[in-house]
KOLMAR-909779 format. One line per field, with one value per residue (C-alpha): residue in three letters; residue number from 1; x negated, y negated, z; chain. Coordinates in pm, whole numbers, plus 50000, padded with zeros to 5 digits. Layout:
aa <- (ala ...) $
i <- (NUM ...) $
c1 <- (X ...) $
c2 <- (Y ...) $
c3 <- (Z ...) $
ch <- (A ...) $
This chain:
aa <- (unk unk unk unk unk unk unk unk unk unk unk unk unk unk unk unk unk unk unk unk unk unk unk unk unk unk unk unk unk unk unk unk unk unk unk unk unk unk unk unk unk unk unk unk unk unk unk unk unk unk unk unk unk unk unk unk unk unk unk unk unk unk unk unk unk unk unk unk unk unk unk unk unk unk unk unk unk unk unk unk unk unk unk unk unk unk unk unk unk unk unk unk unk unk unk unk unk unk unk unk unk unk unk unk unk unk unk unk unk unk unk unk unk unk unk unk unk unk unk unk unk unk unk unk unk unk unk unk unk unk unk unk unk unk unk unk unk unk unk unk unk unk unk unk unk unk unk unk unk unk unk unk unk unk unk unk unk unk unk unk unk unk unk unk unk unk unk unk unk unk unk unk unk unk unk unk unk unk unk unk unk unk unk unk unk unk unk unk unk unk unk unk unk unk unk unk unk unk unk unk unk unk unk unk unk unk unk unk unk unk unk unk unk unk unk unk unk unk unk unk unk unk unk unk unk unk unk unk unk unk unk unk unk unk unk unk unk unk unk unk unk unk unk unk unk unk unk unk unk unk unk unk unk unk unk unk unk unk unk unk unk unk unk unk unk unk unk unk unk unk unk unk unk unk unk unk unk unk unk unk unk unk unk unk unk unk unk unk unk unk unk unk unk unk unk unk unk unk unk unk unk unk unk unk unk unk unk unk unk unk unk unk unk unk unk unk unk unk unk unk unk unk unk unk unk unk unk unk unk unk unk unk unk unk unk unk unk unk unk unk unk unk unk unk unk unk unk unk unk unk unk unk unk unk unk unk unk unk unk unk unk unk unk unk unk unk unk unk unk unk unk unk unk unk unk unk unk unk unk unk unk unk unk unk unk unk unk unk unk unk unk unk unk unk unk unk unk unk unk unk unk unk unk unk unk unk unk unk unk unk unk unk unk unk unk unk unk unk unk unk unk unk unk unk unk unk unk unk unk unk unk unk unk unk unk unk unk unk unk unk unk unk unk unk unk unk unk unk unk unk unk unk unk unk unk unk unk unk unk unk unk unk unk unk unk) $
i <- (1 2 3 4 5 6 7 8 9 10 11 12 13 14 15 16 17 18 19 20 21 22 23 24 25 26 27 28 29 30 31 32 33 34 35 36 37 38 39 40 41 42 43 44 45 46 47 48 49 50 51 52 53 54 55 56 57 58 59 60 61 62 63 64 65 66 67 68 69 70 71 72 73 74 75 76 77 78 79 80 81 82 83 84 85 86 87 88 89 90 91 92 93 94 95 96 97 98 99 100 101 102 103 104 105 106 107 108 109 110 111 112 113 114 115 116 117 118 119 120 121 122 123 124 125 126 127 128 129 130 131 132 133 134 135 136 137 138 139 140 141 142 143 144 145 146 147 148 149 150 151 152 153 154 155 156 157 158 159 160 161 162 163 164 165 166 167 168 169 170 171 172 173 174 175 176 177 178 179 180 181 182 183 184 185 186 187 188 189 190 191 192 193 194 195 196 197 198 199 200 201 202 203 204 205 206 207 208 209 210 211 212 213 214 215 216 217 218 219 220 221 222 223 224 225 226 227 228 229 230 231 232 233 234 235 236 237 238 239 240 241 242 243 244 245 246 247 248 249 250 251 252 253 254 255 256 257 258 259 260 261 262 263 264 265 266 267 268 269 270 271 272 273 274 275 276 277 278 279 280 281 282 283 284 285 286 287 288 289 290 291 292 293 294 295 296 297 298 299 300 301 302 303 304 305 306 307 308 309 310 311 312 313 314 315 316 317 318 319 320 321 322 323 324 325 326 327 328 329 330 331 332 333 334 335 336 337 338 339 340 341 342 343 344 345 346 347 348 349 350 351 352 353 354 355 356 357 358 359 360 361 362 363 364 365 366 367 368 369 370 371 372 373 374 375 376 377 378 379 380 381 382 383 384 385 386 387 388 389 390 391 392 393 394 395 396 397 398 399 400 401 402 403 404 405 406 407 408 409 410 411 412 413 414 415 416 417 418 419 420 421 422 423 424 425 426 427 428 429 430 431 432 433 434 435 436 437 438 439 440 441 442 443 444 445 446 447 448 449 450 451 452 453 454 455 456 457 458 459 460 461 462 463 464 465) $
c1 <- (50000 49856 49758 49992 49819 49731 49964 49824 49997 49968 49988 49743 49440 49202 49497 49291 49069 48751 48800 48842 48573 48355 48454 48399 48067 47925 48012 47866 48250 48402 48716 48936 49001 48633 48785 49014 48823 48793 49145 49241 49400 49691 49783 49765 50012 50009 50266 50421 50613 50949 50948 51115 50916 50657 50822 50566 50728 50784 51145 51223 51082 51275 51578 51543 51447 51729 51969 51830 51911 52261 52313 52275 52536 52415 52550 52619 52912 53010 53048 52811 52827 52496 52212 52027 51706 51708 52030 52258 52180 52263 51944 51928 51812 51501 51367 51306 51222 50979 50780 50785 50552 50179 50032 50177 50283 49920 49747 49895 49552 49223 48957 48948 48816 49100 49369 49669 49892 49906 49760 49980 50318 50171 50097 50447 50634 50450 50524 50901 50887 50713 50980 51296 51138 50963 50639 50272 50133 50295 50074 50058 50319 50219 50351 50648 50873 50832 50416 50475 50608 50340 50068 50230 50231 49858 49774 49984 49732 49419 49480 49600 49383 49647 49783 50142 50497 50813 51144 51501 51642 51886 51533 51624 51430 51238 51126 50975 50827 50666 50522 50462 50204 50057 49958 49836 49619 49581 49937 50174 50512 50814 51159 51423 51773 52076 52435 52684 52930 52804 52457 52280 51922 51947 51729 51742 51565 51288 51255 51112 50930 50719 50400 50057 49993 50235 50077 50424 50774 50964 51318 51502 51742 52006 51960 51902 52253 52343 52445 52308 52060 52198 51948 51631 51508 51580 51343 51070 51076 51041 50770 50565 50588 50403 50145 50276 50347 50728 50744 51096 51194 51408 51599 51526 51849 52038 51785 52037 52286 52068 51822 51442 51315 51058 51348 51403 51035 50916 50533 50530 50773 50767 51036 51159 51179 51340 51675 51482 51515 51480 51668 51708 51488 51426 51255 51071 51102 51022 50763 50711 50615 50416 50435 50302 50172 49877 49617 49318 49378 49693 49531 49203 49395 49568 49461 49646 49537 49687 49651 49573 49527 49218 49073 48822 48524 48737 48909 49267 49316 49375 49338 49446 49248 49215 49187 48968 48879 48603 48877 49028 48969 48853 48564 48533 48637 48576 48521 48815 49073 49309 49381 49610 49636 49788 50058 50352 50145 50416 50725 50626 50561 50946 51069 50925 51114 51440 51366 51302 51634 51841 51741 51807 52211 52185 52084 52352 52617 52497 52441 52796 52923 52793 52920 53272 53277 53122 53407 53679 53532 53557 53881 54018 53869 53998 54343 54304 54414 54133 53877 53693 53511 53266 53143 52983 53129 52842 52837 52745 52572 52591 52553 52826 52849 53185 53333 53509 53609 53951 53992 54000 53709 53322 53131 52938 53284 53406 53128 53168 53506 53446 53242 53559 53635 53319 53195 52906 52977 52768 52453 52556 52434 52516 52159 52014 52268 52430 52538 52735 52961 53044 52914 52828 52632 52824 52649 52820 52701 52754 52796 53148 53482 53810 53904 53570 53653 54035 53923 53699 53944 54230 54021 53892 54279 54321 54033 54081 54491) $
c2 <- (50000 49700 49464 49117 48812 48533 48254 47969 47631 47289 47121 47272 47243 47494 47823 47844 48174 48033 47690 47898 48122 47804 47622 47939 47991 47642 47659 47965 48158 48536 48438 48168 48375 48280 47925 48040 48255 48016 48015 48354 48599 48585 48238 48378 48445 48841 48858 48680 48360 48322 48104 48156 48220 48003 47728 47710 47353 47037 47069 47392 47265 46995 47090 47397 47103 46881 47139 47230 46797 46815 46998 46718 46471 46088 45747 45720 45966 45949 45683 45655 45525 45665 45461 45536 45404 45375 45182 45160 44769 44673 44605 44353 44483 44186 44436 44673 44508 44275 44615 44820 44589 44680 44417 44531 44909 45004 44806 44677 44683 44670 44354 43974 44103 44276 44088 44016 43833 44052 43806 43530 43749 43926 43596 43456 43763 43672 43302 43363 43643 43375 43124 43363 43474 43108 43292 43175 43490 43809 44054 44297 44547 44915 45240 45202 45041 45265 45248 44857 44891 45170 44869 44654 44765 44881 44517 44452 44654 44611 44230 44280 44488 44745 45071 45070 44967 44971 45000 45069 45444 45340 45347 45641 45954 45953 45600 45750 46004 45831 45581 45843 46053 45720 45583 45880 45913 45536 45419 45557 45504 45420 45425 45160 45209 45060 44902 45259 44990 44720 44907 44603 44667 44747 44403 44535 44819 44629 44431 44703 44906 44604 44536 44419 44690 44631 44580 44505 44537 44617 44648 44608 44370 44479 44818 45153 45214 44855 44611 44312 44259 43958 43898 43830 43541 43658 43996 43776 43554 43891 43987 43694 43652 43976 43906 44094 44032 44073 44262 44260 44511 44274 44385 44100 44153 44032 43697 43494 43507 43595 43348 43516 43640 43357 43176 43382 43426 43712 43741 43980 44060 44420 44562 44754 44533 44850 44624 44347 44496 44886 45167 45461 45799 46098 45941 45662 45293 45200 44957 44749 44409 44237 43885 43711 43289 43173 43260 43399 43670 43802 43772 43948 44249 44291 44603 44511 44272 43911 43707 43333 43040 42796 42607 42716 42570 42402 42074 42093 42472 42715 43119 43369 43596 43756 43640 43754 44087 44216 44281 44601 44929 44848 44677 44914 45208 45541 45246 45038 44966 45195 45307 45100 45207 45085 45242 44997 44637 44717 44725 44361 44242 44351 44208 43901 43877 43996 43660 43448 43507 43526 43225 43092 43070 43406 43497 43400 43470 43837 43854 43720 43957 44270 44121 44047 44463 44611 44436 44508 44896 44896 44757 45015 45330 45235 45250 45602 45844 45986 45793 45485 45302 45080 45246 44963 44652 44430 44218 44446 44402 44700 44984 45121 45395 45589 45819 46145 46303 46270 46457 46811 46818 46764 46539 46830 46951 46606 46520 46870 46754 46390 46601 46715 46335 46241 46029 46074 46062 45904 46013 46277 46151 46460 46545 46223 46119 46360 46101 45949 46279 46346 46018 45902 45639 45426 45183 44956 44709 44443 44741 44813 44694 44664 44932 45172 45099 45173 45539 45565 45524 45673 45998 45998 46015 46299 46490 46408 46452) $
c3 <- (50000 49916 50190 50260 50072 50343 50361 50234 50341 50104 50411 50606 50427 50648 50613 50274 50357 50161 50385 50700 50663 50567 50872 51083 50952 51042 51389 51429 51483 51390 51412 51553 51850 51978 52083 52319 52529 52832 52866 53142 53007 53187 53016 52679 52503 52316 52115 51766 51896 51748 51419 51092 50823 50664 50464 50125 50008 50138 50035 50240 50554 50557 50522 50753 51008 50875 50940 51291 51348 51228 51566 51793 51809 51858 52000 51599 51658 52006 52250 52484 52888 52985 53077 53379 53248 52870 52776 52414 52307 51929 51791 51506 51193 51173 51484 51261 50960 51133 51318 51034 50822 50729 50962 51278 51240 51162 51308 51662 51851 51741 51684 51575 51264 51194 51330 51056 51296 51572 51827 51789 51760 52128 52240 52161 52238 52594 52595 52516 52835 53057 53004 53060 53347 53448 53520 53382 53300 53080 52992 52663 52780 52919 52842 53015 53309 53561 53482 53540 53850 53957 53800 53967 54323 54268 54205 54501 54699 54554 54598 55033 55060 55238 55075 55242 55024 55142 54864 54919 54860 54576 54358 54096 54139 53793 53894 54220 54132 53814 54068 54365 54099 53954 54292 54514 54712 54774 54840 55102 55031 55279 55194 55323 55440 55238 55361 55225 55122 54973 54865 54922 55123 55507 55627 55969 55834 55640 55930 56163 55900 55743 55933 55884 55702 55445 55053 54913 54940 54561 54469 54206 54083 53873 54150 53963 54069 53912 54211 54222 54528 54650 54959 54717 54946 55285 55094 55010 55341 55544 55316 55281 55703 55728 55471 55188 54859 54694 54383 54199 53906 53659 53352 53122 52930 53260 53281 53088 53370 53653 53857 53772 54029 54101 54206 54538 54591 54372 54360 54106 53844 53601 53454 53081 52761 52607 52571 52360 52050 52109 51967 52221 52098 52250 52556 52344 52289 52599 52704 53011 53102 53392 53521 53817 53867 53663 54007 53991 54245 54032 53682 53784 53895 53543 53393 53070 52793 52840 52494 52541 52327 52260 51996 51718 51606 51333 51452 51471 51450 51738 51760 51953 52156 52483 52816 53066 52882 53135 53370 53146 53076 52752 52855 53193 53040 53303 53614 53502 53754 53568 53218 52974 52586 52312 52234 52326 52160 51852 52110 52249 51901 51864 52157 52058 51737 51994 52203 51901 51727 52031 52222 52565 52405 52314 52580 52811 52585 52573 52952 53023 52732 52935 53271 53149 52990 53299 53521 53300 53242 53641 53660 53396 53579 53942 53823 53741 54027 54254 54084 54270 54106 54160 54494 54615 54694 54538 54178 53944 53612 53308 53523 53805 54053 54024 54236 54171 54526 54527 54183 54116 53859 53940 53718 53551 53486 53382 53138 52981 52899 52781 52509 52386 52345 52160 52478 52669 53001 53313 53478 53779 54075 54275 54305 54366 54598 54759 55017 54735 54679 54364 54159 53869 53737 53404 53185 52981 52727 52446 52220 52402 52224 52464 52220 52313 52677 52673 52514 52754 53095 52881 52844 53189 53317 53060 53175 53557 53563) $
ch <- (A A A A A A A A A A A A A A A A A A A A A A A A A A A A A A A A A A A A A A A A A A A A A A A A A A A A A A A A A A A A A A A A A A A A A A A A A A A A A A A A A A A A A A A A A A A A A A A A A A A A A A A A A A A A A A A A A A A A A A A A A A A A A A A A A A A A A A A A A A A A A A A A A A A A A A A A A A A A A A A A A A A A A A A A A A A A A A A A A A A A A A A A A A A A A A A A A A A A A A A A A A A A A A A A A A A A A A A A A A A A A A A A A A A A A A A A A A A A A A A A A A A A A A A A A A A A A A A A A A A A A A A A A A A A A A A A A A A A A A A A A A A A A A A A A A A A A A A A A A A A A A A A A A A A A A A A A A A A A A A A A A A A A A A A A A A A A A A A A A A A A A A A A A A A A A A A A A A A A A A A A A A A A A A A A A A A A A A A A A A A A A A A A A A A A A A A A A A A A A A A A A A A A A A A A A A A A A A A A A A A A A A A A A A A A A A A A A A A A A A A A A A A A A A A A A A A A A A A A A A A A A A A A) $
């Protein structure tokens, strides 16, 4: 019988045998196997994985992937109250037309030398995020949120000098473990009590647990669970008495109706700029952003690039550059205070073009948009029997807790059967808060009609009835 002819891929140029065994022979290999034998046996795997058949054209491929797609159904088909961390906003279509160009998508870091733009859009994206949030200083955003708020509170410390940092329990569980892993073994965290009704922080409880050994104190505000904090300056007082510094997490997409931060005594401000012009994907499109007052004691504890403005040797014209570049990684490398990359330059680039078209009008008219749909959203849902909702008596903005107790279905069970509906249902909170029974958390956003929202409560007292 005659032996089974190799496979030979087109697009995988070293499955040719003649390339293989060339490659093989220059490193001084048998076979490939010889490259895996540090890893213990007991981690390989022996045995065929499960794929289909080699595709041998581009055409086959994809549409064995395409169909594999079709499964899923997206916030194209269904509606969507989910948020929880990475939120439905429209994004306008100059987003994406803007970060898809040569200039930007391929080359969003790099050199002076090289440099097609991409200094002055970073540098206004960062001027246009300093004046919503009336800080001095924005730097070129991290990976993501919860890394800004894990930067941020290991600024916090490295500037006190102390490795303790209190934060209220409503912080969501992804957010604290994210900044848990990022900051051990130097930072010991300490969670604060909240008020059961009104969710707002438990000052009695800061009170007592804030000492002089306190780096920071962070919350949130819009909470992970959507109230608005409303003691922000009695937070920062308490702080600042003990010697530490206040860090607030800030949606930016709330900034047009909200006060910044700054206003009730935020040192330092972090937060997602995912809503500024992001489109939701599989876990990506997220970056986050930094800000603090132009002092030397905050800016030389920014691991991330900042982008500045000065004149050139040519009167008249100005260029864009870094500032302060011996304090990153780049220029530290291994002894650098911690590790930034690249990755999310682009997403401030589009957030940039998101705060340029909207403007400080835009701005409120979207924030008051989401405010007046979240309220009326809550106002539909309580009328439904057994349901509460919101939970806590608080302002709320986008994002609600709502209660299920006094119904006869679970929210597992209840989001199984808003699939039925085409809606994606809220985050279960079961888990994360048992204290909270059987919750859920709802987002709602500009992207709601009245119509969306009267589904939405209309199927709810279907599924719940």
């Amino acid at each position: 019988m005659k032996d089974e002819e190799p496979i030979v891929h087109p697009y995988i140029p070293n499955s040719v045998p003649d390339v293989k065994e060339l490659m093989l022979g220059e490193v001084g290999a048998e076979s490939v196997e010889e490259f895996y034998e540090d890893v213990p046996g007991e981690l390989r795997l022996r045995e065929d994985m499960s794929l289909p058949e080699p595709f041998l054209s581009e055409y086959g491929l994809r549409r064995h992937v395409e169909g594999i797609l079709s499964k899923n159904k997206t916030c194209k088909e269904y509606l969507n109250f989910l948020g929880a961390g990475c939120w439905q906003h429209y994004v306008p279509a100059v987003c994406d037309e803007v970060n898809q160009r040569g200039e930007f998508l391929t080359a969003y870091a790099g050199e002076p030398y090289d440099d097609h733009g991409r200094f002055q859009a970073l540098f206004e994206y960062a001027s246009m995020m300093g004046e919503l949030l009336e800080m001095d200083v924005v730097n070129v955003p991290t990976y993501d949120w919860m890394q800004a708020s894990a930067t941020s509170i290991l600024m916090a410390a490295r500037i006190t000098g102390r490795r303790e940092v209190l934060m209220p329990r409503t912080i969501g569980a992804d957010e604290l473990s994210k900044i848990r892993d990022y900051c051990k073994p130097w930072i010991e965290l300490r969670l604060l009590d909240y008020d059961p009704v009104t969710g707002q922080l438990d000052l009695s409880s800061l009170e007592s647990g804030v000492s002089s050994s306190t780096a920071a104190v962070y919350f949130k505000n819009p909470s992970y669970l959507g109230f608005i904090e409303g003691q922000g300056e009695e937070i920062s007082r308490i702080a600042h008495d003990n010697g530490a510094i206040c860090i607030v997490g800030a949606d930016p997409i709330s900034l047009g109706v909200m006060a910044p931060p700054v206003e009730y005594g935020a040192d330092i401000v972090c937060g997602d700029i995912q809503p500024l012009g992001m489109h939701m994907q599989f876990g990506g499109g997220h970056a986050g952003f930094i800000a603090t007052r132009d002092e030397e004691r905050y800016v030389a504890e920014y691991p991330s690039r900042l982008f500045g403005i000065a004149p050139t040797s040519v009167e008249g014209e100005y260029g864009f550059g870094d500032v302060a570049y011996d304090r990153t990684s780049f220029a530290h490398r291994e002894e650098g205070k911690e590790f930034v990359g690249t990755a999310t330059a682009l997403w401030g680039i589009t957030a940039g073009v998101y705060l340029a078209l909207m403007g400080p009008q835009g701005m409120r008219e979207i924030g008051e948009g989401i405010m007046q749909r979240s309220r009326y959203t809550m106002a539909k849902i309580s009328e439904i029997e057994g349901v509460r909702a919101p939970v806590f008596r608080s302002a709320h903005f986008k994002e609600f807790v709502v209660n299920f107790d006094d119904t006869n279905k679970t929210v597992e069970e209840t989001n199984k059967e808003l699939l039925g509906h085409g809606i994606f249902g809220g985050k279960d909170l079961t888990m994360e808060f048992p204290e909270l029974g059987s919750s859920a958390l709802y987002c709602v956003t500009e992207v709601h009609t009245k119509e969306d929202i009267d589904r939405f409560a209309d199927s709810i007292r279907e599924v719940v009835g």
